[in-house]
Backbone bond lengths (Angstrom), bond angles and torsions (degrees), N, CA, C in turn:
res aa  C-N    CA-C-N  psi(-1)  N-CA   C-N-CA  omega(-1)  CA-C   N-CA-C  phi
1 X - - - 1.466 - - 1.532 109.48 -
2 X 1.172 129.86 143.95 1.019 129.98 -148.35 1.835 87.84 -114.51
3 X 1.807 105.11 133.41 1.529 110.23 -162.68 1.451 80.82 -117.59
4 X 1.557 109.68 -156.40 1.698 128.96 -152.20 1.854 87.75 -87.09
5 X 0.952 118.12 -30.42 1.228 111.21 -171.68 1.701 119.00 -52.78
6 X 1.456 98.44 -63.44 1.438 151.10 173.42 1.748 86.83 -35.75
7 X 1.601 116.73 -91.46 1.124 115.72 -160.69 1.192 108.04 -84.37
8 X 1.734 143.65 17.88 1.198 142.83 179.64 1.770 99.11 -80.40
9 X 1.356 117.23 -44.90 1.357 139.95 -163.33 1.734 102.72 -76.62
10 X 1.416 105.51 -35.24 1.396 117.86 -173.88 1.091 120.15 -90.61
11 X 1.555 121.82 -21.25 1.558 128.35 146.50 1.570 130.00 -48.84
12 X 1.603 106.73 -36.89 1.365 114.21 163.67 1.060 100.46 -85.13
13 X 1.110 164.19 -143.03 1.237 156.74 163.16 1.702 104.76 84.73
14 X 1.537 97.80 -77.34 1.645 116.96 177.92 1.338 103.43 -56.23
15 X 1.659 107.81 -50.58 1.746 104.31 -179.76 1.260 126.92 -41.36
16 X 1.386 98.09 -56.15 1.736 116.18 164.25 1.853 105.70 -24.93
17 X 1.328 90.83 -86.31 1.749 97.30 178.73 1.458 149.23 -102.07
18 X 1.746 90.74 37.13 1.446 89.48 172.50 1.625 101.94 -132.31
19 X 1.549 114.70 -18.66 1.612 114.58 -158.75 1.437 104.04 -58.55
20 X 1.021 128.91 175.27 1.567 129.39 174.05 1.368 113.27 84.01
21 X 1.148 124.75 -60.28 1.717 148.65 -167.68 1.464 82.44 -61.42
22 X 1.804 91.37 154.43 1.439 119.72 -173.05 1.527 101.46 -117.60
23 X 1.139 137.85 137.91 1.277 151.20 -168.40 2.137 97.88 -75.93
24 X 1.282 111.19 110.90 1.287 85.95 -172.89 1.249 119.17 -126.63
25 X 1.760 114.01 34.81 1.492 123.36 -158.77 2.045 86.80 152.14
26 X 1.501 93.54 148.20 1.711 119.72 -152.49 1.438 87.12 -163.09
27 X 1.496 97.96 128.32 1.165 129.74 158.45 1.877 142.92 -128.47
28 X 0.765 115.53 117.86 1.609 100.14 -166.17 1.514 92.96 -102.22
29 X 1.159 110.11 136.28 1.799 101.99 -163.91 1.716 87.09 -116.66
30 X 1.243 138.05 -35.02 1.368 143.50 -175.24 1.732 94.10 -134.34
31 X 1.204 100.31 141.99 1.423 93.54 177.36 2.012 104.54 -115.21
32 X 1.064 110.36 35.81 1.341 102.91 -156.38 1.861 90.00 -94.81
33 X 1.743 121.69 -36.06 1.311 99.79 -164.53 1.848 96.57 -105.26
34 X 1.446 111.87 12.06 1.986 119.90 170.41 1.429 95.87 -63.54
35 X 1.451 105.55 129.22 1.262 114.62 147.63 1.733 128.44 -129.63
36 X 0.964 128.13 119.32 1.339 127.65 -160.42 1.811 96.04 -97.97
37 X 1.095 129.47 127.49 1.657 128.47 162.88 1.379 120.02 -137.58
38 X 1.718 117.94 153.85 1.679 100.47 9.28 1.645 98.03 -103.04
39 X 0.814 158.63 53.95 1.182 133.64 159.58 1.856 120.05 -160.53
40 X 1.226 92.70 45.95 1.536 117.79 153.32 1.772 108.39 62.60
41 X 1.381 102.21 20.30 2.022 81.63 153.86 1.071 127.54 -112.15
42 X 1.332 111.42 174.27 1.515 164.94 -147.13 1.875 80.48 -42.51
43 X 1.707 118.84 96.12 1.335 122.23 173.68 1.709 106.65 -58.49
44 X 0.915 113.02 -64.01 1.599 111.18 179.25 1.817 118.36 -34.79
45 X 1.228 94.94 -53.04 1.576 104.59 178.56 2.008 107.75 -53.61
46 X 1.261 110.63 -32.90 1.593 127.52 177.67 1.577 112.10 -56.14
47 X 1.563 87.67 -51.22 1.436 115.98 -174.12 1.346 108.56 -51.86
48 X 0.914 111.62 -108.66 1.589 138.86 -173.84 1.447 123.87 -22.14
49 X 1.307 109.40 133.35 1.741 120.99 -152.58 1.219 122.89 66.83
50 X 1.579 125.28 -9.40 1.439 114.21 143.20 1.635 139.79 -30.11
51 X 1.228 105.19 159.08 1.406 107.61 -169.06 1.307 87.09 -129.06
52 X 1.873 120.32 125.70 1.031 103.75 168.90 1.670 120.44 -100.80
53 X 1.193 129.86 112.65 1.610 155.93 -134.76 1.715 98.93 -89.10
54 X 1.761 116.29 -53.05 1.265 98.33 177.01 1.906 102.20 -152.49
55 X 1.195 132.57 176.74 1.031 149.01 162.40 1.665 120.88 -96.25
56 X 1.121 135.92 156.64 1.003 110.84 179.97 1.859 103.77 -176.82
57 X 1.287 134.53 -166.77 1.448 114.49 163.50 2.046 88.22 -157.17
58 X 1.200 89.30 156.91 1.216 102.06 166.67 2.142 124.02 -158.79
59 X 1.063 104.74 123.55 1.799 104.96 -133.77 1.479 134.75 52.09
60 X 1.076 104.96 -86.53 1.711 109.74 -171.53 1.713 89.28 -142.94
61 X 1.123 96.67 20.78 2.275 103.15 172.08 1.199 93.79 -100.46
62 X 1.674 117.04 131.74 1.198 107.03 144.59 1.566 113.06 -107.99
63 X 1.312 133.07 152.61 1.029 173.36 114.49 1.818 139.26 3.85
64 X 1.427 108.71 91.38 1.344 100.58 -176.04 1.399 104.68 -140.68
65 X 1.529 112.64 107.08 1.240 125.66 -158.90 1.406 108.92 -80.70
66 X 1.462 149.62 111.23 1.274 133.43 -149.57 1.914 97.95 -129.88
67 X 1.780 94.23 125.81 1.562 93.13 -179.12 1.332 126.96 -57.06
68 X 1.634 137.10 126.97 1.555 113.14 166.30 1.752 107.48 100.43
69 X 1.746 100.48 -0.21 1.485 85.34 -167.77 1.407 102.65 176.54
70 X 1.516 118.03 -125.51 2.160 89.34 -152.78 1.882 99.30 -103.34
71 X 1.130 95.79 -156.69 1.558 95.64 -175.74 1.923 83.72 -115.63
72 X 1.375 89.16 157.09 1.387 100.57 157.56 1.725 132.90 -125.78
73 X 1.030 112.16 110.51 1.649 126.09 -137.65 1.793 99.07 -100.14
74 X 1.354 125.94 136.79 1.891 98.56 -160.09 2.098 74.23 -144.88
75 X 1.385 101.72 98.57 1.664 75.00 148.72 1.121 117.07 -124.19
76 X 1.296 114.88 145.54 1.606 127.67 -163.73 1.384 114.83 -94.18
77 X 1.161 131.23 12.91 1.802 133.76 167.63 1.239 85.16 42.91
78 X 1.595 120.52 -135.27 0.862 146.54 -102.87 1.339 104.18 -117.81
79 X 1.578 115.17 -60.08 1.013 121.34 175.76 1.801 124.29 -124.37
80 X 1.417 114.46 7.16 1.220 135.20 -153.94 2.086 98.98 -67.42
81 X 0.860 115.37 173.43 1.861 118.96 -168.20 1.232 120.36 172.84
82 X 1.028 117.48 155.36 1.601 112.42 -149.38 1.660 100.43 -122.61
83 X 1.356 154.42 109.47 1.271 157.22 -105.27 1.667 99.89 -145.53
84 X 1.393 127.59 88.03 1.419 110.53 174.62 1.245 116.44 -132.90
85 X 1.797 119.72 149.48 0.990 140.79 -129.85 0.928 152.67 -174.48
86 X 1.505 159.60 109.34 1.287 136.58 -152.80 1.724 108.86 -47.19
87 X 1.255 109.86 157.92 1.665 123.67 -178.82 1.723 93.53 -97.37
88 X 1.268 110.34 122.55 1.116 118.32 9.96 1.310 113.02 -113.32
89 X 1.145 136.35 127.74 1.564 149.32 -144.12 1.923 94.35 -72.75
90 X 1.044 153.41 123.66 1.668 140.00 125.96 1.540 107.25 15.93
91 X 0.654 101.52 143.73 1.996 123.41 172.95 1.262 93.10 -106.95
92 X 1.197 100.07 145.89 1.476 104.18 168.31 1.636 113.96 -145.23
93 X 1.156 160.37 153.31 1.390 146.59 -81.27 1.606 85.77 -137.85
94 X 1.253 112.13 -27.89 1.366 116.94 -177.52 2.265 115.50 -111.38
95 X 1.334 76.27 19.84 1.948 85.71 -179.78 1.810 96.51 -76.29
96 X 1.588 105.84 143.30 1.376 115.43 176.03 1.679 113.23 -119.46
97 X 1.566 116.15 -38.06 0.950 86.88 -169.36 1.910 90.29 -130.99
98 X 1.316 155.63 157.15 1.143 134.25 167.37 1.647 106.19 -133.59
99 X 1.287 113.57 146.07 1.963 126.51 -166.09 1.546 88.05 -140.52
100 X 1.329 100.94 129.42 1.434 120.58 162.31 1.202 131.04 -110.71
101 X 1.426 130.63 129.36 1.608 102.87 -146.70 1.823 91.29 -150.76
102 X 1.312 100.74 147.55 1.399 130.80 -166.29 1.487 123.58 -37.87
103 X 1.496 110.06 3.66 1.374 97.49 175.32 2.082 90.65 -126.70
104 X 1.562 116.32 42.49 1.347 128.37 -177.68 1.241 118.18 38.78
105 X 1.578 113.38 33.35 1.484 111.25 137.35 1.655 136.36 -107.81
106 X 1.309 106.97 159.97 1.866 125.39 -169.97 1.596 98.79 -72.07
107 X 1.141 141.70 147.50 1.245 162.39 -178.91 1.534 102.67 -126.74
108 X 1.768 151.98 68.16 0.918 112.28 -170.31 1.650 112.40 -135.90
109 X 1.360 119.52 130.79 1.532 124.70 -158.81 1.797 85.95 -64.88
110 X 1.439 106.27 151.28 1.587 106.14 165.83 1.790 83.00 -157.02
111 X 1.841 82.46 150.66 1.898 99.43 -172.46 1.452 85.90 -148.26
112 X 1.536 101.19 121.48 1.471 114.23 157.98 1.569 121.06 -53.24
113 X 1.366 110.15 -45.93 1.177 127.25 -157.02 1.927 113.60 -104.99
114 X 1.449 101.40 -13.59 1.293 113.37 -164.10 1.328 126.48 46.54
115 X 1.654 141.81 37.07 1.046 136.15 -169.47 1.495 95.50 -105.30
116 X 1.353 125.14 -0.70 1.720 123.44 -166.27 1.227 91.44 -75.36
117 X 1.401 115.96 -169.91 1.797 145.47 171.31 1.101 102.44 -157.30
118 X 1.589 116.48 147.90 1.249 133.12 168.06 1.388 101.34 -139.31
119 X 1.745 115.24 114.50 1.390 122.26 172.73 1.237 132.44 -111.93
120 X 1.282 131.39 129.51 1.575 128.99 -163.61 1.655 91.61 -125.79
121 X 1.802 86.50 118.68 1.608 108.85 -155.33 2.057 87.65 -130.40
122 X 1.288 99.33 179.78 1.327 117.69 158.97 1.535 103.10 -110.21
123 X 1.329 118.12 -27.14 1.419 116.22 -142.69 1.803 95.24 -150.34
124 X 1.639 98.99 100.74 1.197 94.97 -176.46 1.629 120.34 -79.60
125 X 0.934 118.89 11.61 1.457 127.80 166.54 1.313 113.27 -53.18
126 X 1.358 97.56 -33.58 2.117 99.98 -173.80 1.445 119.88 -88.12
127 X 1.647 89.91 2.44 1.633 89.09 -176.70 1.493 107.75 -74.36
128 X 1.441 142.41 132.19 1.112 142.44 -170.22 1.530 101.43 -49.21
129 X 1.532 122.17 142.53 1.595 114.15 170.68 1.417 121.33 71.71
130 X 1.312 115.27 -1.35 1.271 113.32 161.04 1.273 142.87 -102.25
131 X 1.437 114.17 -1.73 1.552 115.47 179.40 1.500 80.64 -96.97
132 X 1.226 147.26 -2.91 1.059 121.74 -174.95 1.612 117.78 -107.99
133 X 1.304 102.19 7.94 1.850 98.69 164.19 1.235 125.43 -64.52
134 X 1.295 97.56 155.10 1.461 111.60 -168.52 2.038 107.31 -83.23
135 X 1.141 125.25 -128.28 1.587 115.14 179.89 1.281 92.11 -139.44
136 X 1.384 103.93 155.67 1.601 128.52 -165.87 1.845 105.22 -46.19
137 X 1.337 119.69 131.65 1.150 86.81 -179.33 1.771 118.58 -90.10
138 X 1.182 123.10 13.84 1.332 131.16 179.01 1.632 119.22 -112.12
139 X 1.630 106.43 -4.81 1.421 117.50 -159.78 1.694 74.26 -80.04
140 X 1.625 101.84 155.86 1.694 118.97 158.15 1.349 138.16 -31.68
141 X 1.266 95.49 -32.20 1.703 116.68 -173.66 1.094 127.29 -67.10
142 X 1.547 96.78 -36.56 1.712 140.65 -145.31 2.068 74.01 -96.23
143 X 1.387 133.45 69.56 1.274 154.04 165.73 1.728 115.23 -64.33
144 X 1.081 142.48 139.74 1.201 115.69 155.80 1.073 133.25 -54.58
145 X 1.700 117.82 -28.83 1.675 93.58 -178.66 1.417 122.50 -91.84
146 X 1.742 100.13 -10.39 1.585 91.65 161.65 1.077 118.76 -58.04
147 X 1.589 124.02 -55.87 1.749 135.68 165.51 1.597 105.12 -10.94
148 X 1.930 109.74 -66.25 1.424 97.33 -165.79 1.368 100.74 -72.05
149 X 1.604 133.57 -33.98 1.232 118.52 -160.92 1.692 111.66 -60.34
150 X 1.489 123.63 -38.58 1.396 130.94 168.58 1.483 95.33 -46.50
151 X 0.839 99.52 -77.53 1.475 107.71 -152.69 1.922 103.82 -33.07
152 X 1.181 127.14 -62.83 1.138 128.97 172.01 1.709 119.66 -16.41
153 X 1.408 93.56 -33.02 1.786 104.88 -178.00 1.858 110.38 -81.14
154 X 1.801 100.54 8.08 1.435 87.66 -171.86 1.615 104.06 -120.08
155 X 1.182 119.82 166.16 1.604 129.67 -169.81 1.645 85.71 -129.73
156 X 1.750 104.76 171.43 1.855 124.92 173.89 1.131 85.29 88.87
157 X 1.890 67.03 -160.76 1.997 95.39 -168.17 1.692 93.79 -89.19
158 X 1.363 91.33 158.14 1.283 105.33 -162.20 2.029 109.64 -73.86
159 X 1.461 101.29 -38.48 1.666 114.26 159.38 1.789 121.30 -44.46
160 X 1.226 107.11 -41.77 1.520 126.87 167.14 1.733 107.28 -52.34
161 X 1.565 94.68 -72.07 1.584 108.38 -159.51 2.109 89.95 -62.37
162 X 0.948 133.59 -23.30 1.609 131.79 -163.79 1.586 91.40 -92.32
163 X 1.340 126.44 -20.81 1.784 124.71 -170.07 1.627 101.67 -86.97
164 X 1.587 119.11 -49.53 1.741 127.05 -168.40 1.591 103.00 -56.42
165 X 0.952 135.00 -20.78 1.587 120.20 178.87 1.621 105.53 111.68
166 X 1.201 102.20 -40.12 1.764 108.88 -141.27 1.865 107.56 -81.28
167 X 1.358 103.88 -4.59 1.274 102.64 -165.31 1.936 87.58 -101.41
168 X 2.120 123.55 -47.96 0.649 113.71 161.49 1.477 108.07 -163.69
169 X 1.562 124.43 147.98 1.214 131.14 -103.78 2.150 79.97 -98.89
170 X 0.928 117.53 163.41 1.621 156.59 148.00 1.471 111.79 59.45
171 X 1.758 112.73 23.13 1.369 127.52 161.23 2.084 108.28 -66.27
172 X 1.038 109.62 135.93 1.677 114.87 160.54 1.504 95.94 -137.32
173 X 1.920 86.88 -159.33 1.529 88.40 -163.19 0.475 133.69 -68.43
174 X 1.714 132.38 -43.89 1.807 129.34 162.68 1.625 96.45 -27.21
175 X 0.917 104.65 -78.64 1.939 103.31 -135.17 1.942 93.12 -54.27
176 X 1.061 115.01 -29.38 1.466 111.80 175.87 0.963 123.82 -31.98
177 X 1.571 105.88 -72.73 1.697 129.04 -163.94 1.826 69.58 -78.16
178 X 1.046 145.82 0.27 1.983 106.56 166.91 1.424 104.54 -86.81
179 X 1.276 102.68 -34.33 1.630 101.17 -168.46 1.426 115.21 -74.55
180 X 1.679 112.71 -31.99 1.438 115.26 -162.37 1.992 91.60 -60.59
181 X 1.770 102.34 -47.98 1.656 104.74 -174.35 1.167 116.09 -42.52
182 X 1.708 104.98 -47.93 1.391 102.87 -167.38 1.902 110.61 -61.18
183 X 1.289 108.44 -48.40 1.511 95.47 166.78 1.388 142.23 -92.95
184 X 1.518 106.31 29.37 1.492 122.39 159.76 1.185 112.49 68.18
185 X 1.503 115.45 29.35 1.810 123.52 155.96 0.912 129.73 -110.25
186 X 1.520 124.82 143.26 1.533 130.79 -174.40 1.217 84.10 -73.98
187 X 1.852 99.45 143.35 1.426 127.34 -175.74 1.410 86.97 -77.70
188 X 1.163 134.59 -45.51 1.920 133.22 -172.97 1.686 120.34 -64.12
189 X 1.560 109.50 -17.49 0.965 129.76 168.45 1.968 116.11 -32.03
190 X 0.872 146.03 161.76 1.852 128.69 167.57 1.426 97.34 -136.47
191 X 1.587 96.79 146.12 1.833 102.22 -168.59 1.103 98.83 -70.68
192 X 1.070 147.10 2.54 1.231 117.68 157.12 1.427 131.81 -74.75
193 X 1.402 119.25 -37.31 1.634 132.99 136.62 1.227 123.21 -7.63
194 X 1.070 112.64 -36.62 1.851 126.87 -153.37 1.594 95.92 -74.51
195 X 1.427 120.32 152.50 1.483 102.40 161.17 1.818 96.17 -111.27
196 X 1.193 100.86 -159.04 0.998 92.60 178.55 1.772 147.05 -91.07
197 X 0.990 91.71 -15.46 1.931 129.39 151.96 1.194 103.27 -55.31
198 X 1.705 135.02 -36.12 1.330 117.43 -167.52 1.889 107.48 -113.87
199 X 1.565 85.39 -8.97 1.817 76.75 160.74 1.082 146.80 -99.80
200 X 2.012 93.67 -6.38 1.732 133.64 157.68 1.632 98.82 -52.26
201 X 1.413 111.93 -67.92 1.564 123.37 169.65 1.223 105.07 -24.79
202 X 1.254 131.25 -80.20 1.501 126.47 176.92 0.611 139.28 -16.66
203 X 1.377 100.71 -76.48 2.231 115.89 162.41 1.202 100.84 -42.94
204 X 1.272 142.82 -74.46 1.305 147.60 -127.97 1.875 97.70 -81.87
205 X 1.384 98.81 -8.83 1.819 102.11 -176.52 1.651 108.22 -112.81
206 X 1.010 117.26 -9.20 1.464 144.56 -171.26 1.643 99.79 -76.87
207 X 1.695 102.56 -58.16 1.204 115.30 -154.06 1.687 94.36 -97.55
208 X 1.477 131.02 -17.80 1.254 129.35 -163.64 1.602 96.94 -86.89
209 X 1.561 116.05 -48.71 1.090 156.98 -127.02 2.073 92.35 -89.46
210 X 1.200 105.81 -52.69 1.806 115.15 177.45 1.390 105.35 -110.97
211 X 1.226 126.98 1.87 1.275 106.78 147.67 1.814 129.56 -80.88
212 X 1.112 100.70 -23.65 1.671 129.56 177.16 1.795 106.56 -60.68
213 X 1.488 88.07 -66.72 1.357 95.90 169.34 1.625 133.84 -51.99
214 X 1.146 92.31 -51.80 2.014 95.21 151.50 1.573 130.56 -26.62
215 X 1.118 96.97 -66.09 1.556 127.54 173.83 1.281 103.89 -41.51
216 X 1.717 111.07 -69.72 1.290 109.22 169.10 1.316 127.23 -68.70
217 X 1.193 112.04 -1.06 1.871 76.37 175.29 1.283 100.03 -108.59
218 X 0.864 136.32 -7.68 1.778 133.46 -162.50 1.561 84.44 -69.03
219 X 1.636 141.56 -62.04 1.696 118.29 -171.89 1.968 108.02 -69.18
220 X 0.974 123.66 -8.18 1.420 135.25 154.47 1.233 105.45 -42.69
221 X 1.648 100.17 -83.63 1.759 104.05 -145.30 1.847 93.27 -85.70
222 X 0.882 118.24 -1.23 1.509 121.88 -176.85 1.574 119.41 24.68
223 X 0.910 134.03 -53.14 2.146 136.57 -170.72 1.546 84.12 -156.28
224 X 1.131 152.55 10.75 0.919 130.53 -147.70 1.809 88.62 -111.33
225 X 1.851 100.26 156.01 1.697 90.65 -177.91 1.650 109.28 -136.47
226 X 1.580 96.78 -12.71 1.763 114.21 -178.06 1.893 112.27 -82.98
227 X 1.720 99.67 -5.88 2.053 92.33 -149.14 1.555 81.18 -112.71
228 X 1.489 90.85 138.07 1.673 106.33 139.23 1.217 153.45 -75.59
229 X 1.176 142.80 115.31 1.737 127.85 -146.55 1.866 95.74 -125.27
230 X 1.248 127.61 129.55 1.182 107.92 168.43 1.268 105.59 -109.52
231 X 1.523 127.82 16.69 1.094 133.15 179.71 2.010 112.01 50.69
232 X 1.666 92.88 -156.07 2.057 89.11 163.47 1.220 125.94 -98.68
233 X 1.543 96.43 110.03 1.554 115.15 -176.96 1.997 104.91 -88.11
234 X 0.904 121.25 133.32 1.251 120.83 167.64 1.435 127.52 -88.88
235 X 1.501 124.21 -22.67 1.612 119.72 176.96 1.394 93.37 -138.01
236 X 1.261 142.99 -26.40 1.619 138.44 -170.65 1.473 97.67 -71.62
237 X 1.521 94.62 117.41 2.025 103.04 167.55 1.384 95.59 73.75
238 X 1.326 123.46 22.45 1.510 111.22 168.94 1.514 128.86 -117.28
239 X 1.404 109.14 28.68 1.234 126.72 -144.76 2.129 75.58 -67.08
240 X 1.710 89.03 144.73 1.778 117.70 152.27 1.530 81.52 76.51
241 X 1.095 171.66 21.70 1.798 163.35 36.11 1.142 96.59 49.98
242 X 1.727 118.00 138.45 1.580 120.87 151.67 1.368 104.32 -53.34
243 X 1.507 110.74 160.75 1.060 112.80 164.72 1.366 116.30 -97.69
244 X 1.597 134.96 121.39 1.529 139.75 -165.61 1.344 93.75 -46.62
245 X 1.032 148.16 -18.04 1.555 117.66 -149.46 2.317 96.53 -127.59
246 X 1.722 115.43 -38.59 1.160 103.51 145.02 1.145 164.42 -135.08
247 X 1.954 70.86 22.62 1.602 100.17 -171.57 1.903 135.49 105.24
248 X 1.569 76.87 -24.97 1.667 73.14 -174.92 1.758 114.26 -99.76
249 X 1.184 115.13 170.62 1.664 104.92 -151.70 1.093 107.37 -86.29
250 X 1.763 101.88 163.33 1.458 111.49 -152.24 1.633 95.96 -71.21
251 X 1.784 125.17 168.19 1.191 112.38 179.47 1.542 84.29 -112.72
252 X 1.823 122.01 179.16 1.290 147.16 179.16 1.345 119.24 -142.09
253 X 1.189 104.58 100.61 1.461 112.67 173.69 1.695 123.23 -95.88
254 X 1.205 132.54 88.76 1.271 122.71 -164.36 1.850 113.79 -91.77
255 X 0.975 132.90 104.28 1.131 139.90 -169.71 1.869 128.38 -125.57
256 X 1.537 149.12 135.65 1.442 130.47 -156.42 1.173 136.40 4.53
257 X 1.709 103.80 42.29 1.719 119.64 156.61 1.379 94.24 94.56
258 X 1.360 122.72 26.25 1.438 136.57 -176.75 1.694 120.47 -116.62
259 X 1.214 111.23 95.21 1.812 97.54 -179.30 1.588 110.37 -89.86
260 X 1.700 109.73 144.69 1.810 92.04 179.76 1.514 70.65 -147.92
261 X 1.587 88.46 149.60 1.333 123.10 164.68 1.164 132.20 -100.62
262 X 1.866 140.56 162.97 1.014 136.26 -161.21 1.303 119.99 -163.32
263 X 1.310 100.89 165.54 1.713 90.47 149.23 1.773 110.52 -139.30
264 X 1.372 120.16 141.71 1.127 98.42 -174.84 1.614 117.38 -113.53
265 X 0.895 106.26 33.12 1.617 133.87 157.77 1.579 108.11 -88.03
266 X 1.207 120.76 -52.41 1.182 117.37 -159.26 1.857 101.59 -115.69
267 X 0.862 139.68 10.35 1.047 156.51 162.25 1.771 127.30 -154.72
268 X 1.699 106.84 77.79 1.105 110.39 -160.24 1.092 111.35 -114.62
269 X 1.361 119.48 154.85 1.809 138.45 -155.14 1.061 102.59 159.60
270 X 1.837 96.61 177.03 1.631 99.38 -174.96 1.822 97.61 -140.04
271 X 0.976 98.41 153.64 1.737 109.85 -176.85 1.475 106.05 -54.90
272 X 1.059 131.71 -17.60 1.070 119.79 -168.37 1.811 116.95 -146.66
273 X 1.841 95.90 17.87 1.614 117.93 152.77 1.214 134.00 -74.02
């Protein structure tokens, strides 16, 4: 699933090659993950003769700011990717939505899995899950003591409360289990548990932790707009792995369609402490 890292890099990326260009032909090839709001017309008709003005991301949304008219809002769950290309680009069995645009390239969302959405709104408020993000977690604002003061408003495990958005915006599971390692807390741990040294830790791994990752992937993902890069992960997907920091192997906890990684040397507790 593609986290803040992933589509932070892929917003520039798109910026690079789509800003300027005029939308000059819309296609809905599956209409199952189109959503038009709020009140259900004809997305293509929205579309077309737009100018798209800027790129941009906000959580796990990416962003296509369109002159004169709606936004186009793309989140890609799980497996969702953005396909660009000379026109006329390959079809491919799993393409949903396709935009052709004025300098004769394909724009086209494709989802293995179809769990994404792509919404063409005026008003991104209506996009499901979005008035309810939390704040950038790298933007200025995003302070530690605002960090702890939010945070106070949250209950669970602390891996949970860092995945929902609401505390702060476009972390999932990879980048979690990186950050929880990097600051030496059990993901099962509950903020309320936390003292306050270890929820400073957080922030301070949160913000170290996806900014790093940035860095890296941009010579990764290079022009590229379809690939996933998880770059170097140290405990995510590394279950039975030394652990980098003392060696001993990573642990795997698989739980409500959720895998998290660990170490329990270096982040130790018990499921049911």
């Amino acid at each position: 699933m593609p986290e803040l890292p992933d589509l932070e890099v892929l917003a520039e990326v798109l910026g690079r090659r789509v800003t300027g260009r005029r939308i000059t032909a819309a296609e809905v090839l599956r209409p199952l993950v189109v959503r038009s709001l709020p009140d259900g017309d004809e997305p293509c008709v929205r579309l077309v003769g737009r100018e798209v003005r800027a790129v941009s991301r906000r959580g796990k949304f990416l962003l296509l700011e369109l002159g004169e008219g709606p936004w186009l809002a793309v989140n890609p769950m799980l497996a969702g990717r953005l396909r660009h290309g000379p026109h006329p680009l390959r079809r491919l069995a799993r393409d949903y939505i396709a935009l052709t645009l004025s300098d004769g390239m394909d724009l086209v969302y494709h989802d293995t899995e179809g769990l994404g959405k792509v919404y063409v709104t005026e008003r991104l408020d209506l996009v499901p899950g979005y008035a309810d993000l939390g704040p950038e977690p790298l933007a200025p604002e995003n302070t530690a003591e605002a960090f702890l003061a939010r945070l106070k408003g949250f209950r669970g495990e602390i891996k949970g409360v860092l995945t929902r958005g609401a505390l702060v915006a476009g972390i999932g599971n990879a980048y979690a289990d990186e950050i929880l390692f990097d600051a030496g807390v059990y993901p099962f741990r509950t903020v309320r548990s936390l003292s306050r040294a270890e929820r400073l830790r957080v922030y301070e791994s949160i913000r170290g932790v996806l900014a790093r990752a940035v860095e890296e992937l941009r010579p990764l993902i290079g022009e590229e707009t379809d690939a996933l890069h998880r770059g170097t992960m140290r405990v995510h997907m590394k279950k039975g792995e030394p652990c980098p920091r003392c060696g001993q192997a990573i642990s795997e906890v698989a739980a409500t369609g959720r895998i998290t990684n660990f170490c329990r040397q270096c982040q130790p507790g018990t499921l049911f402490g």
